[in-house]
N, C-alpha and C positions, 0 to 999 in steps of 0.2 A: 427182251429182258425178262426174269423171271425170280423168284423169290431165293438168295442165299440160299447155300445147305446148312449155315447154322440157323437160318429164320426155322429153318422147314423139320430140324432135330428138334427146335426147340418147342414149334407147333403139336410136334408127336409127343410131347411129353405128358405125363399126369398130373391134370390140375392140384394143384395144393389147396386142402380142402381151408385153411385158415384164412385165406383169402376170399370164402366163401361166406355170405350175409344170408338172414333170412328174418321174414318180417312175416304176421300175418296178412292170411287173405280176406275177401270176404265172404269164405264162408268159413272163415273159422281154421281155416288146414290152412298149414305153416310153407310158405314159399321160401325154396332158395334161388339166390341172385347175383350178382357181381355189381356191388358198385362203379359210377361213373369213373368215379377217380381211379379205381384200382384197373378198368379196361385201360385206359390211358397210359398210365404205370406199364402196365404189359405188353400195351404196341411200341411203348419206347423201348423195352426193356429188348423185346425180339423183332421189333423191323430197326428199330435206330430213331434219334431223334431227328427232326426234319424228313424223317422216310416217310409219311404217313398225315392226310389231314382232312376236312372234312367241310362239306359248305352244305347249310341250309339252302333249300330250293323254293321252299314255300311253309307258308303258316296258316293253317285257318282254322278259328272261333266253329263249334259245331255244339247245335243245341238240341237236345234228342227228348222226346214224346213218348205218352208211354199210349196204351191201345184208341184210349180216349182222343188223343189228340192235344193229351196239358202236355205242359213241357216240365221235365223233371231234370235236368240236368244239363249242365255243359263241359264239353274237354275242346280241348285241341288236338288238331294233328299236323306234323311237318312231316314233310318229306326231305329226306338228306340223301347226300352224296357222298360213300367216303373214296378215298383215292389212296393206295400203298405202292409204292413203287418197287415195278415188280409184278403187280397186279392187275386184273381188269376191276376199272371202277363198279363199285356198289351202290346201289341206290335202293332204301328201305321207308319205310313209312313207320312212326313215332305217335303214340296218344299218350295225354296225361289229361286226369280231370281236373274241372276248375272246384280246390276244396278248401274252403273255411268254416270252423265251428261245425266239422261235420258234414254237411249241405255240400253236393256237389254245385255250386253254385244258385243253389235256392234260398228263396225266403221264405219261411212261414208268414200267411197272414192272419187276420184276426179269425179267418172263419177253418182256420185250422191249414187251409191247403196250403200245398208247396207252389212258388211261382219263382222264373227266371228274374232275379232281381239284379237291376241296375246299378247297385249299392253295395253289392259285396267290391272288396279293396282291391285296387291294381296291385297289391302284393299276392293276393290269389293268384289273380290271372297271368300277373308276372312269372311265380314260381311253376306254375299249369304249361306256361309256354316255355320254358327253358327246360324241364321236365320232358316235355314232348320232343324236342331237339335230342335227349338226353339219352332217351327209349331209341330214337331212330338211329342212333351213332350206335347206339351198344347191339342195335338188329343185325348192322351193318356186321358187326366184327364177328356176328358166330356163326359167318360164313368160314371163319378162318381155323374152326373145331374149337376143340373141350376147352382149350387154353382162355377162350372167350366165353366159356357156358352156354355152348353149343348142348350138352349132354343133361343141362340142370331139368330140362322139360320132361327128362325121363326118370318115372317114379322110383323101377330097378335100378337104376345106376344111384341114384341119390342115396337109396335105402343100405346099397349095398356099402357107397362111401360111408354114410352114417357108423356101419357098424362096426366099417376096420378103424373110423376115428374113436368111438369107444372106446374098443378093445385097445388101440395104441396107448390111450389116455388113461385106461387101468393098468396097465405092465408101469407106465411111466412114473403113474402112483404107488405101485408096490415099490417100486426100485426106489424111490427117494424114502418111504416110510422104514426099508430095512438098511439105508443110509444113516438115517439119523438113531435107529433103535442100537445101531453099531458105535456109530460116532458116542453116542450119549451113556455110554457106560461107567461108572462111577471109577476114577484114574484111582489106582493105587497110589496107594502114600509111602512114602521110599523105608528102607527097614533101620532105623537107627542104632547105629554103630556105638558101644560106651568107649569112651579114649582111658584107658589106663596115666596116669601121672609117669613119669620117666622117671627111671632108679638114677639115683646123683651118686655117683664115683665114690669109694674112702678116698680122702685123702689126707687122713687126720691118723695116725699112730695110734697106741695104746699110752694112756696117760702116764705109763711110767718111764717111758720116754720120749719127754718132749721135744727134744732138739733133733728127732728123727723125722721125717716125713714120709710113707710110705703110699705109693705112688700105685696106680693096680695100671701095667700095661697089657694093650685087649691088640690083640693080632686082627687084623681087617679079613673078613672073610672073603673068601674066594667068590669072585662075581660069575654066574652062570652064565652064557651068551643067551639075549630072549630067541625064545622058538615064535615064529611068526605065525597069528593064527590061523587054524585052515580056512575058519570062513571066509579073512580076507581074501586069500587063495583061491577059494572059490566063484570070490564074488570078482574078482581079476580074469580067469578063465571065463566066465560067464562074459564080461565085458570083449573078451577076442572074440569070442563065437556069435557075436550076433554081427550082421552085414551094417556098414556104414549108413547103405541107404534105408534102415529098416522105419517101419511108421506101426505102429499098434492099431489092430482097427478098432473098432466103436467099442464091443463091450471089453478087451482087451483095458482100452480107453478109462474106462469108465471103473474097472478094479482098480487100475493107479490111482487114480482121483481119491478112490476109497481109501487106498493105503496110506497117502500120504494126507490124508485128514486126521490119521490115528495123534493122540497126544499122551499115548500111554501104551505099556506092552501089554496090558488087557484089552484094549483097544483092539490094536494090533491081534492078537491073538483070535478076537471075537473076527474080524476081517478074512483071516488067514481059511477059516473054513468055508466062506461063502468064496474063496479064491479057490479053493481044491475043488467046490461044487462043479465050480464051470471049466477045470481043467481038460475037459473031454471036447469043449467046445474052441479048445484055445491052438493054435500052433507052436510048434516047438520054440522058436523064435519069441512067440510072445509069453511063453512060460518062462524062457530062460528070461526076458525082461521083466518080470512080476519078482521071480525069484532075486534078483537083484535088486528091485525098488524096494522088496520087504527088507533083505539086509541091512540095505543103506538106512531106511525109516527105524531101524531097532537099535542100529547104532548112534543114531540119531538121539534117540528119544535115550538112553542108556549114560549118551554124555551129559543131558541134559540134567541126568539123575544125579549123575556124579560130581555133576559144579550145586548141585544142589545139596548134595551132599556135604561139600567142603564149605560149603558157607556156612550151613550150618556148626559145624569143627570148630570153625572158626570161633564160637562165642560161646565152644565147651568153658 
């Protein structure tokens, strides 16, 4: 029995750097690492839940000297076993120190020296020994590559992630700062229209004779049939020619989102030209879909004018 080919696509894949923790060292230079929880998350995510598990073998208390012969400190270390199915079992070894208030489990005494003290709390030593458990499971998993931070012990790979996360994290700031410099543009105010009063009929004679009434009849004008506009026309055409199954991809994606943010045809307009920037980047398919989202969003916002318009009328 052997590891799925989706375990084994998904082991080859590129760590995702946000799942990445970093804490400092002791000397000062910045570690990165994968926490427990998130290894876990991951073995479930690509062996399966119940695929995958993992037994303590042993535990021991280990109290270390320095040239002299004092003793300066204590950790633990386990030894674990993990088991994948699928796999040949792993078996790695785990340290964690025993640390409160700094001291790896020392005490200062009165004469200044550091001594193994009996008194620091079983939550130390607690946390020191499931720590240690914690190191040996996570040893265990980056036998299985990057996906585990197999790769993080290497100074170039880290350095090199570091800097395509930057550089992502700048493109992604620029795009959202010329989102909102777009969106935030001061909306026109509609052009107000004066309504003239209505001319009221004769229907009153010349006073010299009264018992006349003269009547003014108005012939109905000839009604023109309306011509349908081309835009619609266009934006109808536009709608057959794109395929059923079509999907926009990312930056495609991401000009609609802008267009339909617009709440004004100055809006709108200010948008229109960061859409023709990237026209060269875009497919035919996904131009004729931008060209149609801008339509829809002008007549959109144009009706929006027009009832705005008439309420205003309304209280001439």
């Amino acid at each position: 029995m052997s590891l799925s080919d989706k375990a084994i696509q998904m082991l080859n894949e590129i760590l995702a750097w946000d799942k990445v923790s970093e804490r400092e060292g002791s000397k000062g230079a910045m570690l990165s690492y994968l926490e427990t929880h998130m290894v876990k998350q991951t073995a479930n995510r690509i062996f399966g839940y119940g695929e995958w598990s993992y037994e303590t073998i042993s535990t021991e208390l280990v109290t270390y000297f320095d040239l002299e012969g004092t003793a300066i400190g204590q950790y633990y270390v386990a030894r674990v076993k993990l088991t994948v199915n699928g796999a040949l079992p792993i078996t790695e070894e785990g340290m964690n120190a025993v640390d409160e208030n700094g001291f790896t489990g020392m005490r200062q005494g009165k004469n200044g020296a550091y001594k193994v003290s009996p008194y620091v709390s079983f939550g130390a030593h607690d946390m020191a020994r499931k720590g240690c458990i914690s190191d040996g499971v996570k040893r265990c998993f980056t036998i299985f590559g990057e996906q585990f931070g197999l790769k993080l012990h290497d100074d170039e790979y880290i350095a090199g992630r570091k800097k395509e996360e930057a550089e992502r994290k700048r493109r992604e700031v620029e795009q959202n700062r010329a989102s909102i410099q777009l969106v935030a543009k001061p909306i026109a105010q509609p052009t107000q229209i004066a309504v003239k009063p209505m001319a009221q009929p004769a229907l009153i004679a010349e006073a010299k004779q009264p018992t006349s009434v003269a009547t003014t009849e108005q012939k109905p004008l000839p009604l023109e049939p309306a011509t349908p506009k081309p835009q619609v026309a266009a934006n109808a055409n536009i709608k057959r020619q794109l395929p059923d199954n079509f999907i926009p991809g990312r930056k495609a994606a991401e000009l609609v989102a802008l267009l339909k943010s617009a709440t004004s045809i100055a809006a709108l307009t200010g948008i229109e030209e960061l859409v023709k920037a990237a026209l060269d980047s875009l497919s035919e398919d996904e131009v004729l879909y931008l060209r149609h989202v801008r339509a829809s969003m002008k007549k959109q916002i144009q009706s929006v004018l027009a009832a705005e318009q008439s309420d205003s009328n309304s209280f001439v």
